[in-house]
VOVEX-84842 format. One record per residue (C-alpha): y, x, z; residue in three letters. Coordinates in steps of 0.1 Angstrom, whole numbers, padded with zeros to 4 digits, always signed. Each point is the difference from the previous one (the first is absolute). Layout:
BEGIN
YXZAla
...
This chain:
BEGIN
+1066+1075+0681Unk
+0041+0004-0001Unk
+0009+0027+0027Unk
+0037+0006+0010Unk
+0007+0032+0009Unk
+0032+0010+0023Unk
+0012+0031+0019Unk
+0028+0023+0002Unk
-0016+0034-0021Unk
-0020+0001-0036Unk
-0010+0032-0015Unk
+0019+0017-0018Unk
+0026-0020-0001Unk
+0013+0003+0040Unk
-0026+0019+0025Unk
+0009+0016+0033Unk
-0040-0002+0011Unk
-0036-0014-0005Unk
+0013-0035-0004Unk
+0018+0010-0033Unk
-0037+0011-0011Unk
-0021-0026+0007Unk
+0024-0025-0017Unk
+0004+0022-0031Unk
-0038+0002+0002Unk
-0019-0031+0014Unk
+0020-0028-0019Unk
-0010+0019-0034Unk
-0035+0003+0014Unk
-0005-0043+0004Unk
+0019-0003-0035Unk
-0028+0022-0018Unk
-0023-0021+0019Unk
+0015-0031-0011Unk
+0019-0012+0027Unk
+0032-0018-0009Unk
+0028+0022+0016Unk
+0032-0001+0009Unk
+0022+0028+0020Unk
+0037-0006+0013Unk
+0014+0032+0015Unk
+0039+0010+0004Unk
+0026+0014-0029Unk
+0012+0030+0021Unk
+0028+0020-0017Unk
-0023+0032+0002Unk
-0023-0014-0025Unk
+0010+0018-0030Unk
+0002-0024-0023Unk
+0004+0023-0030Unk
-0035+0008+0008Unk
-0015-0030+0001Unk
+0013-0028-0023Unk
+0000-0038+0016Unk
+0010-0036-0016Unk
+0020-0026+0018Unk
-0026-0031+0002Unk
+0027-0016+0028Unk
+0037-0003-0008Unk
+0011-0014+0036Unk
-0015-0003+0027Unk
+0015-0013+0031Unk
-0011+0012+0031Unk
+0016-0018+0034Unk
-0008+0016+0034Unk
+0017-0018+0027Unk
+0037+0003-0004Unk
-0007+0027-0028Unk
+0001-0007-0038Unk
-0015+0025-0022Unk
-0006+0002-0040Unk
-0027+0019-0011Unk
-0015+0004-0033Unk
-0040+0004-0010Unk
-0009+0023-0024Unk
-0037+0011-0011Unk
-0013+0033-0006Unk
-0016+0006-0038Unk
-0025+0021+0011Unk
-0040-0009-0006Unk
-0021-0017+0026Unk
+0011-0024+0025Unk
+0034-0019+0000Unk
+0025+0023+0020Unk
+0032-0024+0007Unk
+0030+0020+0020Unk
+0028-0019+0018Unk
+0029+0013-0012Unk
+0029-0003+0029Unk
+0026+0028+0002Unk
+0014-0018+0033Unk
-0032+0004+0018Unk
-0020+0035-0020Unk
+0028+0020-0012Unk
-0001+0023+0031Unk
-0012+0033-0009Unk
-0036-0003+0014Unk
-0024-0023+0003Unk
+0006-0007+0041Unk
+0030-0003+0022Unk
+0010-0005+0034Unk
+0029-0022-0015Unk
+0004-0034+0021Unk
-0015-0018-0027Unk
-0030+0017-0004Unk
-0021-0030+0009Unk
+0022-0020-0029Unk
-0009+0025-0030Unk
-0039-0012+0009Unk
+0005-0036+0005Unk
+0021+0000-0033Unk
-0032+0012-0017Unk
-0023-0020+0018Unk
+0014-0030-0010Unk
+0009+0012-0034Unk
-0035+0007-0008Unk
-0008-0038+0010Unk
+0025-0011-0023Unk
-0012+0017-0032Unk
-0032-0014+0010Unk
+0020-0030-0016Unk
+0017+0016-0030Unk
-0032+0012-0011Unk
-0018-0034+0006Unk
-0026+0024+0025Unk
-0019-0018+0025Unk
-0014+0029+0019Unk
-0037-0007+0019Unk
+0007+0030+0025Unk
+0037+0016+0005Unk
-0007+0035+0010Unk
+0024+0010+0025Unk
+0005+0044+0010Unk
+0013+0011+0030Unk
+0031-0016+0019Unk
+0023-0001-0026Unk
-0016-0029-0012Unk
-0022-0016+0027Unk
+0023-0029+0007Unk
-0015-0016-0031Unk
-0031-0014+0016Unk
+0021-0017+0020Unk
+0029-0013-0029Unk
-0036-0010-0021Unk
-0008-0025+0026Unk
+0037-0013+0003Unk
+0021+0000-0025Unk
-0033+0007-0025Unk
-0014-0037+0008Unk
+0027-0012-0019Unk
-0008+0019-0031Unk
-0033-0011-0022Unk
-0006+0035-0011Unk
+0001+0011+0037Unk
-0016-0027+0025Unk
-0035+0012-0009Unk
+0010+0039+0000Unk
-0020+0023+0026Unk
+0014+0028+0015Unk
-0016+0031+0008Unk
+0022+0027+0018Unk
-0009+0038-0006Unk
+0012+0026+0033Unk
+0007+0031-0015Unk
+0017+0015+0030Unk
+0001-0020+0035Unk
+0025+0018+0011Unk
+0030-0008-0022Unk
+0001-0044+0009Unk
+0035-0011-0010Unk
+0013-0008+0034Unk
+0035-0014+0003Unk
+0026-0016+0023Unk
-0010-0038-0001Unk
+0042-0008-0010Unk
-0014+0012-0037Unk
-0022-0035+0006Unk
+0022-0018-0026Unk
+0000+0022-0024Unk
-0041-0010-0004Unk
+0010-0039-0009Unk
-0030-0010+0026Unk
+0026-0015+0023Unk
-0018-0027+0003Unk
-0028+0016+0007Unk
+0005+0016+0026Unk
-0034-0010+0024Unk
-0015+0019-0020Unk
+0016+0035+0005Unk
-0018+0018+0031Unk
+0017-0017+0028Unk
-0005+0029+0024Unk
+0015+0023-0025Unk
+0034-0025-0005Unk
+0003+0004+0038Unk
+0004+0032-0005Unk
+0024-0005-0027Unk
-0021+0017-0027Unk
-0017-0010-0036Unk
-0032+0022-0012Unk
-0009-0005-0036Unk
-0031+0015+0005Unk
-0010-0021+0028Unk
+0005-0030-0019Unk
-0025+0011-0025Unk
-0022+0009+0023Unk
+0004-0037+0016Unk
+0004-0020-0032Unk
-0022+0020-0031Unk
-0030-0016-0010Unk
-0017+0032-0001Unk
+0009+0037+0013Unk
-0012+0034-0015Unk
+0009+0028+0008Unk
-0007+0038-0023Unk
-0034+0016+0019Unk
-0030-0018+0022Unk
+0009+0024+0031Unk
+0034-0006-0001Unk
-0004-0040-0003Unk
-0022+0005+0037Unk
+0030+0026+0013Unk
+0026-0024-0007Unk
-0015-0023+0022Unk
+0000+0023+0032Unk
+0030+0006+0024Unk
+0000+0038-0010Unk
+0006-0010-0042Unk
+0010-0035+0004Unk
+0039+0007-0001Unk
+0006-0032+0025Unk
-0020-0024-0023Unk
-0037+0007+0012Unk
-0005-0031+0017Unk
+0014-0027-0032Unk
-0022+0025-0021Unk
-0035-0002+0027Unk
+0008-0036-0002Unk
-0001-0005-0035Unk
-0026+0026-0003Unk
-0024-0021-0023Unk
+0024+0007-0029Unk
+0010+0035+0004Unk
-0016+0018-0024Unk
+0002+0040-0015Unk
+0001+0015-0030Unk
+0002+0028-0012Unk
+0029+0016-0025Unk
-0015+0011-0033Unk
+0007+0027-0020Unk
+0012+0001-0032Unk
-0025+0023-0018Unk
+0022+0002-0033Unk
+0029+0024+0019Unk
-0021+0013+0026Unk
-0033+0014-0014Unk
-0007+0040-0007Unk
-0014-0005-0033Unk
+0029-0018-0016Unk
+0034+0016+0020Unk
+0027+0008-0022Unk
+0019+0017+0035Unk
-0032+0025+0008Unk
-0004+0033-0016Unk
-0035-0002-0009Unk
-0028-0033-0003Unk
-0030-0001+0024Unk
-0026-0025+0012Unk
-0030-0001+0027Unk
-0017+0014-0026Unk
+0021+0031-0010Unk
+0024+0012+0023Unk
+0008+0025-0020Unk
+0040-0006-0005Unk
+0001-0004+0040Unk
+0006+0032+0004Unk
+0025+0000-0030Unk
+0016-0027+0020Unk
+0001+0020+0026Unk
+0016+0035-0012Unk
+0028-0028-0023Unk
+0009-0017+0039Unk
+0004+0037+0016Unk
+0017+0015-0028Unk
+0027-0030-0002Unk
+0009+0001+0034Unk
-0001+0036+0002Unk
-0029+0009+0022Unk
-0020+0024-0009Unk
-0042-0007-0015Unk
-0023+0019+0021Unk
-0035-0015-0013Unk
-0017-0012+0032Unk
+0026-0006+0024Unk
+0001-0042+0000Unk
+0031-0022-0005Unk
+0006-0028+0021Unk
+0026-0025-0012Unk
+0019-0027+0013Unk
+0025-0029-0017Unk
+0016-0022+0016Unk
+0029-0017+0017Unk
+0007+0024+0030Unk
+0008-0030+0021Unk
-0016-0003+0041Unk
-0029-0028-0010Unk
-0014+0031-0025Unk
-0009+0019+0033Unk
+0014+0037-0010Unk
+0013+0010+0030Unk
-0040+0008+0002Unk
+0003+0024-0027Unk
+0027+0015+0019Unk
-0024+0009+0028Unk
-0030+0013-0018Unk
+0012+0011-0033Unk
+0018+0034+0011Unk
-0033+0011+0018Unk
-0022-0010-0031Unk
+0022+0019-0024Unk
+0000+0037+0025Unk
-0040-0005+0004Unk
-0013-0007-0034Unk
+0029+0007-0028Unk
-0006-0036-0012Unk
+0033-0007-0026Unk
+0018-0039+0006Unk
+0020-0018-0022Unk
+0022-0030+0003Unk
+0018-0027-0015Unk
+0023-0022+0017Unk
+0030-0013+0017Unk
+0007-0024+0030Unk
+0012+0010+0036Unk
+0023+0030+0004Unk
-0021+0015+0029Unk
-0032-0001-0022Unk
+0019+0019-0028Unk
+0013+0023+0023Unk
-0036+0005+0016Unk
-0011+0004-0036Unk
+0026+0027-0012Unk
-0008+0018+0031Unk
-0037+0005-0009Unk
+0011+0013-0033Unk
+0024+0022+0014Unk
-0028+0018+0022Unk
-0026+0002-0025Unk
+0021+0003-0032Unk
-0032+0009-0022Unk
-0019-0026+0015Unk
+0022-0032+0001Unk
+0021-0016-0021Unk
+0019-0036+0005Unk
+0014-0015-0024Unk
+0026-0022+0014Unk
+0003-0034-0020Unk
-0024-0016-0024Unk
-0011+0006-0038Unk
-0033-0015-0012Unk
-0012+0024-0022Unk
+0000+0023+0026Unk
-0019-0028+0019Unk
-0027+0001-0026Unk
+0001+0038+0005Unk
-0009+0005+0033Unk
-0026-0031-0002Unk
-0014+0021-0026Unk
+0002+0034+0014Unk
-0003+0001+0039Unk
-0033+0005+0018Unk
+0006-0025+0026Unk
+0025-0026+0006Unk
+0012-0013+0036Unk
+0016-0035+0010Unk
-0002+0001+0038Unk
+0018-0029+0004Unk
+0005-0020+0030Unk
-0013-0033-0016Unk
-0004-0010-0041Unk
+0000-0033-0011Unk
-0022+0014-0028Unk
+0012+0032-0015Unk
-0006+0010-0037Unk
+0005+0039+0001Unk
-0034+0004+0015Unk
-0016-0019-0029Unk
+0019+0021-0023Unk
-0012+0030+0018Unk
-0036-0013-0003Unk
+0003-0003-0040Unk
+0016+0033-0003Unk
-0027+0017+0018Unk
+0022+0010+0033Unk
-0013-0006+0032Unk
+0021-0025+0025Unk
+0007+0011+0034Unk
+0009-0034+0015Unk
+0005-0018+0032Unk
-0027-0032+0002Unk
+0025-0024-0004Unk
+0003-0030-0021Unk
-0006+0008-0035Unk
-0006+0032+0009Unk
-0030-0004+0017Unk
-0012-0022-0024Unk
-0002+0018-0028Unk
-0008+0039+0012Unk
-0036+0004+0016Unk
-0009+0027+0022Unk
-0017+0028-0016Unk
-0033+0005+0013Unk
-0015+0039-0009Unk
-0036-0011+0007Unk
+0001-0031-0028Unk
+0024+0008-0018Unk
+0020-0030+0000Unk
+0033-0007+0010Unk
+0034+0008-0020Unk
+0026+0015+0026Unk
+0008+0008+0032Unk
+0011-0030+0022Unk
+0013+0007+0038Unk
-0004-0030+0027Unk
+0027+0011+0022Unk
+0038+0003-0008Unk
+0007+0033+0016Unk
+0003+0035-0011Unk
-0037+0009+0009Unk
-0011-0027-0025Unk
+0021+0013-0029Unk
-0012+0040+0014Unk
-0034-0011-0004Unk
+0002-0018-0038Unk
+0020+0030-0011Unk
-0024+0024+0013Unk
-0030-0020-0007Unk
+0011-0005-0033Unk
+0013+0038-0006Unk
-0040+0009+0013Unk
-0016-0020-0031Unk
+0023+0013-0020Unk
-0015+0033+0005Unk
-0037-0013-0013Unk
+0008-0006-0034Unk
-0036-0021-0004Unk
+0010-0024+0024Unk
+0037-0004-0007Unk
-0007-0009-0036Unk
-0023-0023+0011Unk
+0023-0015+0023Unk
+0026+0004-0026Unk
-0023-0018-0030Unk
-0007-0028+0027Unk
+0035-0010+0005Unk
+0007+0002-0040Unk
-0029-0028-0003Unk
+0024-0026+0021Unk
+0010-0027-0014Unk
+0026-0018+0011Unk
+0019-0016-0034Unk
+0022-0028-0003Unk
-0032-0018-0020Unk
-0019-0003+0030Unk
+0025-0008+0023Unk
+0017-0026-0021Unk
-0032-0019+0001Unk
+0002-0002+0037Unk
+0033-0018-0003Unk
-0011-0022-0024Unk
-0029-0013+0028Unk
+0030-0003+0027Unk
+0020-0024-0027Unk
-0031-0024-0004Unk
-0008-0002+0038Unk
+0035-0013+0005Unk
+0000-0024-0030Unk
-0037-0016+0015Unk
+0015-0001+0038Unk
């Protein structure tokens, strides 16, 4: 099977979320399991590229949207595993980031949409299923069964379109039309949508994919209700037969206790010995100070509205006076949530710390060392610091959302099953009672290394999950 993959963020190359992990991770996954892989991402200028060492495999490639000319370049990454080709295009990627508000946003995607169908003839590839992530290239289901019926490698091509984050859809004014070269195919835009003189990527995907996926079971139902469904719950009910969620995996090799080169001290299920090591190496970095007893609850994260910290806000300040609990975080995002942040450290300066911005050993760190780990976010597409938290032993405190509710179970006292500490409602009285009903186990140390050893035994591995993908790409092929 020949799989084309194509999005705008590969680990570790260019990442500004979860989408940069799962294509660093699940193409890799399919290659070990035989699957004949190709990926197509971006050359953006923040790519160091004394780092990581690429060959030029395409000398000129030209690239004409509309009225625009462009000359781009395709170079190939030489590290193992799966074929990792990068368009190289100053014009379009040399801005500083990955994203832009520039008025040719929605050009620097359809450059490398229709680049990555082109190499699909330099490299003599005839892909069975293009792979398509988030908006930035969901106008290629639709170019596939266009301009692809004139191309033998890609008339027979299925396309399967992954939602990472409904949310963010590529919508643009519909003058930008041209610059798509589907002028002549213009019935098949959403006429209610060119009334309004708008073009959504995403909604063309959603009309013209073959298949949709989307990254967690609950969050493939929520994105097809008026509450989650960001405007496109009605195309996605209708289609509903091929919506289907999976789950992000986790990449065991970076994030696994046993093996972490960023944690103080190794630990499993079965000895949790260098927990506690963890623990005193988090407190003593930050400068906090150990008190053997008093639990840690840690968050990381982008401190952005959807992650739902204004709760935290609310309850945290009474949690900290009543039980002497200690929180650490990790992040940056929205000035307000900073500001809220600093503020908590400021009032209980032994107790707090926030670390303003982001360094990934000190991720590993507070996976490693915290007690408990809270992600009240308003809704997650799937989430992967919760599975982290699971492996490293640290108990999520987590709005049943998406991927969230997926993958942390209640925890029951009487059975003994469960792995965290999941609240139904999105309010401060359903973070108040995960914090405290967490912060009561806590106390039992019986049960809260049981609940601890159950959530270590999760498995949730790119291995697995990979497989599941692999079942999506031959139910397309046999439709």
């Amino acid at each position: 099977m020949n799989v084309l993959f194509v999005a705008s963020e590969l680990a570790p190359f260019a990442k500004t979320g979860g989408l940069a992990d799962v294509m660093g991770a699940l193409p890799a996954a399919l290659h070990r399991n035989g699957v004949n892989v190709r990926v197509v991402v971006p050359l953006y200028d923040t790519i160091d590229q004394t780092k990581f060492h690429f060959e030029r495999v395409v000398h000129r490639m030209e690239l004409n949207l509309g009225q625009h000319r462009y000359v781009a370049q395709i170079v190939k990454s030489t590290l193992e595993g799966p074929p990792l080709y990068f368009v190289h295009c100053p014009a379009l990627y040399a801005r500083g980031r990955l994203y832009t508000s520039d008025q040719d946003e929605h050009r620097r995607f359809l450059a490398l949409s229709y680049a990555a169908l082109q190499l699909c003839g330099h490299l003599d590839f005839a892909p069975d299923v293009v792979h398509c992530h988030d908006w930035q290239a969901a106008l290629i289901p639709m170019l596939l069964k266009t301009f692809g019926q004139q191309d033998r490698r890609l008339r027979r091509a299925k396309s399967l379109l992954t939602i990472h984050n409904l949310n963010y859809q590529g919508s643009f004014h519909a003058m930008t039309g041209p610059d798509t070269n589907l002028d002549n195919f213009t019935h098949l835009f959403h006429q209610d949508l060119l009334k309004q003189d708008r073009i959504n990527y995403m909604l063309q995907g959603v009309l013209f994919a073959d298949g949709i996926s989307t990254v967690s079971p609950t969050y493939a139902k929520e994105i097809q209700t008026e509450a989650h469904g960001a405007g496109l719950d009605g195309l996605l009910r209708q289609r509903t037969s091929t919506v289907v969620g999976i789950l992000n995996g986790v990449d065991y090799n970076e994030w696994s206790p046993e093996t972490d080169k960023h944690i103080a001290a190794p630990f499993s299920a079965q000895d949790l010995a260098g927990k506690e090591a963890c623990k005193q190496a988090l407190l003593q970095q930050l400068g906090l100070p150990y008190r053997q007893g008093v639990p840690v609850v840690g968050i990381v994260s982008r401190l952005v509205w959807q992650k739902g910290f204004d709760l935290v806000g609310e309850v945290m300040p009474g949690i900290l006076a009543r039980t002497g609990c200690q929180l650490v975080v990790l992040g940056s995002g929205e000035p307000p949530i900073e500001e809220m942040f600093r503020h908590l450290q400021r009032t209980f300066p032994r107790q707090v710390c926030f670390f303003n911005g982001f360094q990934n050993p000190l991720a590993h760190m507070i996976e490693a060392g915290a007690d408990m780990f809270v992600m009240p976010s308003r809704y997650e597409p799937c989430g992967l610091n919760q599975m982290y938290s699971l492996r490293y032993g640290t108990v999520p405190i987590v709005h049943k959302t998406g991927g969230l509710a997926d993958t942390v179970q209640l925890w029951n006292p009487r059975s003994g099953r469960g792995t965290g500490f999941p609240f139904e409602h999105h309010d401060a009285a359903g973070l108040r009672w995960g914090l405290e009903a967490a912060l009561s186990t806590y106390k039992d140390r019986r049960q809260w290394d049981r609940l601890v050893q159950n959530g270590m035994a999760q498995d949730y591995g790119w291995a697995q999950q990979s497989k599941l993908y692999e079942l999506v790409y031959q139910r397309l092929l046999t439709n």
